[in-house]
LUMFI-165708 format. One line per field, with one value per residue (C-alpha): residue in one letter; z, y, x. Coordinates in nm, 4 decimals. Layout:
<nodes>
aa <- c(A,...)
Z <- c(Z,...)
Y <- c(Y,...)
X <- c(X,...)
</nodes>
This chain:
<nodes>
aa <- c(X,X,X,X,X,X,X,X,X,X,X,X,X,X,X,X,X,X,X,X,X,X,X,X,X,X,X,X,X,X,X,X,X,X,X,X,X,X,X,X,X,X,X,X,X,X,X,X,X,X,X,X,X,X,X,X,X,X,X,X,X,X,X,X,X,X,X,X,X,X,X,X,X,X,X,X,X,X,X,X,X,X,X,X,X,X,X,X,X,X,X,X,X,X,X,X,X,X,X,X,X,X,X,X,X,X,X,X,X,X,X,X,X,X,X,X,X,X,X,X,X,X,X,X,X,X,X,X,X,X,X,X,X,X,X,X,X,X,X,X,X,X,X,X,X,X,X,X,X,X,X,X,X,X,X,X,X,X,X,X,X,X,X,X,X,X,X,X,X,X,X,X,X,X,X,X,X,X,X,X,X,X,X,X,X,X,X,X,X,X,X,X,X,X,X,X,X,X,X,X,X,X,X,X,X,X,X,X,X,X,X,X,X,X,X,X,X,X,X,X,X,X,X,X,X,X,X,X,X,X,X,X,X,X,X,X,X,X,X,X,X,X,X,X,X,X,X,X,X,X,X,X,X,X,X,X,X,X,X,X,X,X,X,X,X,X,X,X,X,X,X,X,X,X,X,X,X,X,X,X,X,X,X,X,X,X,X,X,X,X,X,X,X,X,X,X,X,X,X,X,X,X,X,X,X,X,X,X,X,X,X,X,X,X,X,X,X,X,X,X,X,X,X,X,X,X,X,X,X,X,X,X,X,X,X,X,X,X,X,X,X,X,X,X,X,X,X,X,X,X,X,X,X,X,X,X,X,X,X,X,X,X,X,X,X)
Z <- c(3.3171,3.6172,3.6392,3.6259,3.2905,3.1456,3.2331,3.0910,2.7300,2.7555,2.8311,2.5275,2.2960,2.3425,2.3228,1.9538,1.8690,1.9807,1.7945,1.4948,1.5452,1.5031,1.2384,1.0248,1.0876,0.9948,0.6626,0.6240,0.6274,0.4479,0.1670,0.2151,0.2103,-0.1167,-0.2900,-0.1799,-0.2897,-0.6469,-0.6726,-0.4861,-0.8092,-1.0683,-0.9143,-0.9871,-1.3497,-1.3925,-1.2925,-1.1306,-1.3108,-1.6170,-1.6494,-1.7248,-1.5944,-1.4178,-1.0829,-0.9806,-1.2591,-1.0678,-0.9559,-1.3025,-1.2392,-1.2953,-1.2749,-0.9834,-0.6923,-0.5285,-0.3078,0.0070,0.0939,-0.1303,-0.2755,-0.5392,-0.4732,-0.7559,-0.7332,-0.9156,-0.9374,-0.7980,-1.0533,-0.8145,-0.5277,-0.8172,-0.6094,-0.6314,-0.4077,-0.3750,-0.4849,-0.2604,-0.4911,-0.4099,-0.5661,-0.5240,-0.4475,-0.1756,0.1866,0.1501,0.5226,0.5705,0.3068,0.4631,0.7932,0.6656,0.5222,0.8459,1.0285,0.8231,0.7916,1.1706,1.1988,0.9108,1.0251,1.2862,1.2794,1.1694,0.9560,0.6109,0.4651,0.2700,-0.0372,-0.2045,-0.2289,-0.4640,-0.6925,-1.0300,-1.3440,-1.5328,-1.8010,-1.6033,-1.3257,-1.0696,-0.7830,-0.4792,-0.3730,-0.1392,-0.2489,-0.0170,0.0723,-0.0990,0.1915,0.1672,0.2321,0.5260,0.8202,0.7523,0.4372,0.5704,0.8686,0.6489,0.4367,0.7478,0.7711,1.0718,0.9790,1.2726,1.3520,1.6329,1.9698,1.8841,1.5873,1.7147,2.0203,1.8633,1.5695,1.8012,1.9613,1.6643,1.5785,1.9775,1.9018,1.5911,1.7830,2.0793,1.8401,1.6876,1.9900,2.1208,1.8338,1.9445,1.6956,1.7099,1.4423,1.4549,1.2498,1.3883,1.1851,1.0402,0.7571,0.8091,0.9723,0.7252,0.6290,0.4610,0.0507,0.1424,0.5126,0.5842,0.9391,0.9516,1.0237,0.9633,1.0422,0.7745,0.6241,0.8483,0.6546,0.9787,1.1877,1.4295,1.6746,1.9665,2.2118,2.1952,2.0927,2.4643,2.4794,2.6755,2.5711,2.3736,2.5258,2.4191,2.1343,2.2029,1.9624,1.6623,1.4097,1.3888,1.3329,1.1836,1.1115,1.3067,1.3949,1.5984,1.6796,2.0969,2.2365,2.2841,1.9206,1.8843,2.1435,1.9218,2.2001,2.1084,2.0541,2.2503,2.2847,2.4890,2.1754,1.9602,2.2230,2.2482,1.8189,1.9176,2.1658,1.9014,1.6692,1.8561,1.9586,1.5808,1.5148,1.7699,1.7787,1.3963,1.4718,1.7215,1.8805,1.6984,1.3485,1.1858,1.3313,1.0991,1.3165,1.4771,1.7941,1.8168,1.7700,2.0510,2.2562,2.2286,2.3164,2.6108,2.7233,2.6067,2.8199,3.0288,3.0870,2.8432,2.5630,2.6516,2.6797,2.4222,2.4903,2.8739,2.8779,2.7106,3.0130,3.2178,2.8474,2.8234,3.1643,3.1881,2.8529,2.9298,3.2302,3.0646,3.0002,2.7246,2.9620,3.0218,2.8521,2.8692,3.0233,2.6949,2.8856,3.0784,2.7733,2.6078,2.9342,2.9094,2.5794,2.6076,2.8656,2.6587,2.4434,2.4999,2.7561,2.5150,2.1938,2.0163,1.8152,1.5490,1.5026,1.1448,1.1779,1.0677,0.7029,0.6535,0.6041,0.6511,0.3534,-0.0031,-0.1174,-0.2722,0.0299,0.0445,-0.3119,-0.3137,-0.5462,-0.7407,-0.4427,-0.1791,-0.1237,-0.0559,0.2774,0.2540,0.0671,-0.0875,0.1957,0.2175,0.2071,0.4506,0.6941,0.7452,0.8459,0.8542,0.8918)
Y <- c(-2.2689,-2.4893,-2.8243,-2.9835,-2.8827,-2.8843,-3.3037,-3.2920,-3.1574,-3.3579,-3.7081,-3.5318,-3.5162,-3.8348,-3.9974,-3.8373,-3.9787,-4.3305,-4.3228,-4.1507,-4.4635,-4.6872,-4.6076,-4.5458,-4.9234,-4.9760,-4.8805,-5.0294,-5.3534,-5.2789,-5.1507,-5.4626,-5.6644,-5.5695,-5.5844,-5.9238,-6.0306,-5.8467,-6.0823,-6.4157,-6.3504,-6.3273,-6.6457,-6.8155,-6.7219,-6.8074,-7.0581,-6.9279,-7.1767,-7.3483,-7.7766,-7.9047,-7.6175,-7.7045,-7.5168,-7.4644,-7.7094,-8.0120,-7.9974,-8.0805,-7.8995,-8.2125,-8.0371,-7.7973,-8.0306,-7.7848,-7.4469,-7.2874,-6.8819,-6.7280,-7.0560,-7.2549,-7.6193,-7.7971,-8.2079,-8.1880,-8.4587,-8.4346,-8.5003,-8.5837,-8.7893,-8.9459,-8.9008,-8.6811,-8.3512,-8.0493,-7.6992,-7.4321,-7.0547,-6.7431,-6.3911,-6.1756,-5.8827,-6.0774,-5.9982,-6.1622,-6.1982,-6.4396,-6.6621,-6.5936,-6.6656,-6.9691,-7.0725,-6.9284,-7.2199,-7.5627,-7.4614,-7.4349,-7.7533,-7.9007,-8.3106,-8.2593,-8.5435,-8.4637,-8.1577,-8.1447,-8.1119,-7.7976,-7.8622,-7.5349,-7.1707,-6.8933,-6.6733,-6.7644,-6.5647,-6.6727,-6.4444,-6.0923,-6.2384,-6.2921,-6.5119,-6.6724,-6.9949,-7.3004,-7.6760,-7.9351,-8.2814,-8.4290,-8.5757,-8.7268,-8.7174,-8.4690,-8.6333,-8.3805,-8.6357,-8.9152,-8.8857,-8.8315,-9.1277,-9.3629,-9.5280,-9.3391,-9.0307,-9.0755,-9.2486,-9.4945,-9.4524,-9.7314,-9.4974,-9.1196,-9.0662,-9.2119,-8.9725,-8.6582,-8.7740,-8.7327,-8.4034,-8.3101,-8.3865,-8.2089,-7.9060,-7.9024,-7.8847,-7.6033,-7.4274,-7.5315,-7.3541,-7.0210,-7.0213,-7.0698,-7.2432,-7.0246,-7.2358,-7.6175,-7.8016,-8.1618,-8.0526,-7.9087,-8.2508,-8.4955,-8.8373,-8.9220,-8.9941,-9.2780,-9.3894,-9.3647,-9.4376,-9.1000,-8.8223,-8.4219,-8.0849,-7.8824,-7.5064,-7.2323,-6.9371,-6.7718,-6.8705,-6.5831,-6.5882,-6.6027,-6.5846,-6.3258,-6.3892,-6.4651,-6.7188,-6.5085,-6.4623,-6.1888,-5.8792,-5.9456,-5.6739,-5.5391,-5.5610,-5.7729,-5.8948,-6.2949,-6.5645,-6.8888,-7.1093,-6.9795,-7.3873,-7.4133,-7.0587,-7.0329,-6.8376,-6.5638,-6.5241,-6.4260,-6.2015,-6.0470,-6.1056,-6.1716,-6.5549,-6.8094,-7.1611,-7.2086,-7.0994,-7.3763,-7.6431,-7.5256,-7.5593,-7.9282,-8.0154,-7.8860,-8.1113,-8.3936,-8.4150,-8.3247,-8.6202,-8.8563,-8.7545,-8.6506,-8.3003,-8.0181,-7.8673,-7.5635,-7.7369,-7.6410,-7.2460,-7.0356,-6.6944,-6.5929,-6.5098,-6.8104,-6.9628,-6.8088,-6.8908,-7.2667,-7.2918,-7.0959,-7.3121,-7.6374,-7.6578,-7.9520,-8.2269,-8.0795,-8.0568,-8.4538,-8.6100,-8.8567,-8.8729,-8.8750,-8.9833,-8.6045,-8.4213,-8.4080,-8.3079,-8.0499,-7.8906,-7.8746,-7.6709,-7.4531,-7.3249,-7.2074,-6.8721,-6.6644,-6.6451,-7.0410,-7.2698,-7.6027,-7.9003,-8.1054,-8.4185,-8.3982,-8.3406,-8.6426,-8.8876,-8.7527,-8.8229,-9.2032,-9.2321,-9.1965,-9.4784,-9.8712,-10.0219,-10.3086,-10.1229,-10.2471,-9.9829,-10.2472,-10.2166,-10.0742,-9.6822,-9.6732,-9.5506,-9.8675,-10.0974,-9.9539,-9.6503,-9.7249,-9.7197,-9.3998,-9.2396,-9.1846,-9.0439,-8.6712,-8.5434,-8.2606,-8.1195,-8.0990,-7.9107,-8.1106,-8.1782,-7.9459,-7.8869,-7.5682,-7.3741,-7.1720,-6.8306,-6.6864,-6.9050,-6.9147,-6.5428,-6.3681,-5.9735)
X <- c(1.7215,1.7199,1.8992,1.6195,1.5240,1.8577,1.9069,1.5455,1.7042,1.9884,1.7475,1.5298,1.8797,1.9711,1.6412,1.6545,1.9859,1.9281,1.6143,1.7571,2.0244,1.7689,1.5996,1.9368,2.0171,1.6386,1.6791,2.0010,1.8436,1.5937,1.8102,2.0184,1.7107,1.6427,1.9283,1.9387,1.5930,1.7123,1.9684,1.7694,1.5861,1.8585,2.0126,1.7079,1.6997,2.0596,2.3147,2.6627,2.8524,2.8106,2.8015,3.1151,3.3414,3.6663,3.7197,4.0721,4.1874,4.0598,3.6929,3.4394,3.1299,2.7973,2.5013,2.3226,2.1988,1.9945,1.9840,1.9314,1.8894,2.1084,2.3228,2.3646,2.4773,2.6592,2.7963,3.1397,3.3743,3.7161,3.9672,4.2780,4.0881,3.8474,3.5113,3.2148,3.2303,2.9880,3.0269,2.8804,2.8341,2.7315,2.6539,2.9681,2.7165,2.5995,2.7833,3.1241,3.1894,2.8923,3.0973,3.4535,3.3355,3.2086,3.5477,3.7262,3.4622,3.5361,3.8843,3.9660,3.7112,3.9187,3.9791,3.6893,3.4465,3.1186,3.2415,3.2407,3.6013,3.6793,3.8434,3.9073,3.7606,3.8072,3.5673,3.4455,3.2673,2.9954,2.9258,2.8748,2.7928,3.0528,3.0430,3.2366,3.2458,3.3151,3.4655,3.3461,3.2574,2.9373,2.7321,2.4086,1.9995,1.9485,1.7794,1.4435,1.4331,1.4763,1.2561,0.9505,1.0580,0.9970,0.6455,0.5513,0.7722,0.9461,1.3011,1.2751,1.4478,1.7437,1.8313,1.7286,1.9913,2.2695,2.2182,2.1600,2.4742,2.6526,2.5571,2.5713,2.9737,3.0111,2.8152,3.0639,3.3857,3.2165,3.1530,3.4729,3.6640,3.4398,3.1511,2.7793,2.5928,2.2764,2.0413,2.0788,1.7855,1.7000,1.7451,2.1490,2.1905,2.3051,2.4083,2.7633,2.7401,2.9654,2.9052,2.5532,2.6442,2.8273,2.6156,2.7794,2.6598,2.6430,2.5543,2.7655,2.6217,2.4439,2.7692,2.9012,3.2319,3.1073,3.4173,3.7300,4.0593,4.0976,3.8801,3.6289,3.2061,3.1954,2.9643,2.5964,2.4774,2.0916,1.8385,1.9864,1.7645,1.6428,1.8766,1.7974,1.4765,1.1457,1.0660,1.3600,1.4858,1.4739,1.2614,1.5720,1.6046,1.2600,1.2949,1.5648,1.8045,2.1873,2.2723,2.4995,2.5836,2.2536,2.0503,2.2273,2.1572,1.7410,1.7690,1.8901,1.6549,1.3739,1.5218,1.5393,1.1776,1.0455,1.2750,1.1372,0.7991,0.7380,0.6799,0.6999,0.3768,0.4242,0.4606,0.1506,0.1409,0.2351,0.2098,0.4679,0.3390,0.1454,0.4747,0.5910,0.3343,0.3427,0.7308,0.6512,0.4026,0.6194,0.8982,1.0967,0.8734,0.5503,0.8126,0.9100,0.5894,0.6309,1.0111,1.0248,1.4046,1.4915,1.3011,1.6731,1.8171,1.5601,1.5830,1.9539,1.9473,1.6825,1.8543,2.1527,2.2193,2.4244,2.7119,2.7274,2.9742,2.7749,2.9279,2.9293,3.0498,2.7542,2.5245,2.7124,2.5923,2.2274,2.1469,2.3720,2.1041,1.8452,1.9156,1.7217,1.9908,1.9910,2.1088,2.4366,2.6491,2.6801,2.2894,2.1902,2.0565,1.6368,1.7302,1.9978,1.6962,1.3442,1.3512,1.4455,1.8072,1.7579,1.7318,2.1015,2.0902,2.1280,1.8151,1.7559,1.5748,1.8618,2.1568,2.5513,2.3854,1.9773,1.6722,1.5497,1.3832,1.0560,1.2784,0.9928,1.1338,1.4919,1.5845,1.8618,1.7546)
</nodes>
């Protein structure tokens, strides 16, 4: 056989095994996406924890507040520091790294403004069902709520900055500790239960360590599956492409401009590849046509790579910028006197800081 054909066979062979590779991890998720779905649906036929339980002899379970993906979200009251808190349960069949890397998150964040404080973890049993789960601060109406309770459904440009600033901060620590977020939203962007002026980032479930022990960007994997919410995923995670900071910081800048301008111009697609299409042709200054001062904002993110740390300071400047030059930090946030006072009430509807999401379109393959 010449050489020729012989590098031929070999190519041949290992074609076969990467594609054998492939579809093994295929049906891995496929199995795994089932098994989840089986018990997506069991969780909604059954609560995790029963009213009136006491967690770790100090939290007293109220009632279920709400859920998101696979969670249950209860409001307990906390017996020692005598004010309401939020219990975050899972399925223990469920993937228990998702919730340990969750813990591993507000734990190092722990102190960190605009981070919800952990409070206590541990698993619980309800019957035969066993679960894990998360004790937290209760925080309140999620600015996806809030937004659409405004009479224009959008939050005016003396309130808007100085909120994305907030959650800008609370971003940076997170990134600065060597995680990524993966699903930045309105609607993981909350208010505090207490201080209304106080806005946290919230929900780490789709959270990944980005950087090495070392401090140094992780390699970037080829062809993971999607992560986070199709409105605001970058164009990257569609593309299946491994995540980094950059990715977080296009989620923001979608959020931003649905929060300025009431929507994004993809908000009524509901293909994805129409989806796709419209952030590609919404970019810098298209994407900022109603909010001209976020072109620079826009630009400097979109240039960034996987490999870049951003220059938060810088990011911090652009969006001050943005605000009226005659605003006043003592000046009341939209929601402190143009919504009802309820708006700060969690519902029935929300999660300690979300709202039950179309399950279609928050992914996590």
């Amino acid at each position: 056989m010449s050489c020729e054909k012989k590098e031929e066979e070999v190519n041949k062979k290992e074609d076969k095994k990467v594609k054998d590779k492939k579809d093994e991890e295929r049906e891995r998720r496929k199995e795994k996406m089932k098994r989840a779905g089986a018990v997506y649906n069991q969780m909604n036929n059954k609560s995790l924890i029963s009213e009136g339980s006491t967690v770790l002899g100090r939290f007293e379970v109220d009632a279920i507040i709400g859920g998101g993906g696979f969670a249950q979200i209860y409001k307990a009251y906390d017996k020692v520091r005598k004010e309401d808190c939020a219990i975050k349960m899972e399925h223990a069949t469920l993937d228990i790294r998702r919730m340990k890397l969750e813990i591993t998150v507000l734990l190092a964040l722990r102190g960190c403004i605009g981070i919800p404080e952990i409070l206590g973890q541990g698993k619980w049993q309800n019957g035969d069902i066993k679960s894990q789960y998360i004790v937290m601060q209760l925080v309140g109406k999620n600015l996806s709520e809030i937004r659409k309770a405004l009479p224009h459904r959008r939050f005016s440009e003396r309130t808007l900055y100085r909120a994305m600033l907030q959650i800008l901060k609370a971003l940076s620590l997170l990134h600065g500790a060597g995680f990524l977020h993966r699903d930045l939203k309105p609607s993981n962007c909350c208010i505090g239960a207490t201080d209304c002026t106080r806005i946290y980032l919230i929900d780490y479930g789709l959270t990944r360590q980005y950087l090495d022990k070392g401090g140094i960007v992780r390699k970037p994997r080829a062809g993971v599956g999607l992560r986070g919410t199709i409105r605001y995923m970058s164009l990257d995670a569609h593309a299946r492409h491994d995540l980094g900071p950059n990715n977080d910081l296009v989620a923001f800048l979608y959020t931003t401009i649905e929060c300025g301008d009431g929507s994004l111009p993809w908000s009524n697609e509901s293909t994805h590849d129409n989806i796709i299409k419209l952030k590609q042709a919404h970019t810098g200054e298209k994407l900022c046509t109603k909010q001209p001062v976020m072109t620079k904002v826009a630009e400097y993110i979109e240039g960034l790579s996987y490999h870049n740390i951003p220059d938060y300071e810088k990011l911090f400047g652009l969006i001050e910028d943005c605000n009226p030059p005659d605003l006043k930090d003592s000046e009341p946030y939209d929601w402190q006197y143009r919504t009802p006072h309820n708006v700060m009430t969690p519902t029935n509807n929300e999660t300690p800081g979300g709202t039950k999401e179309n399950a279609t379109e928050r992914m996590q393959v």
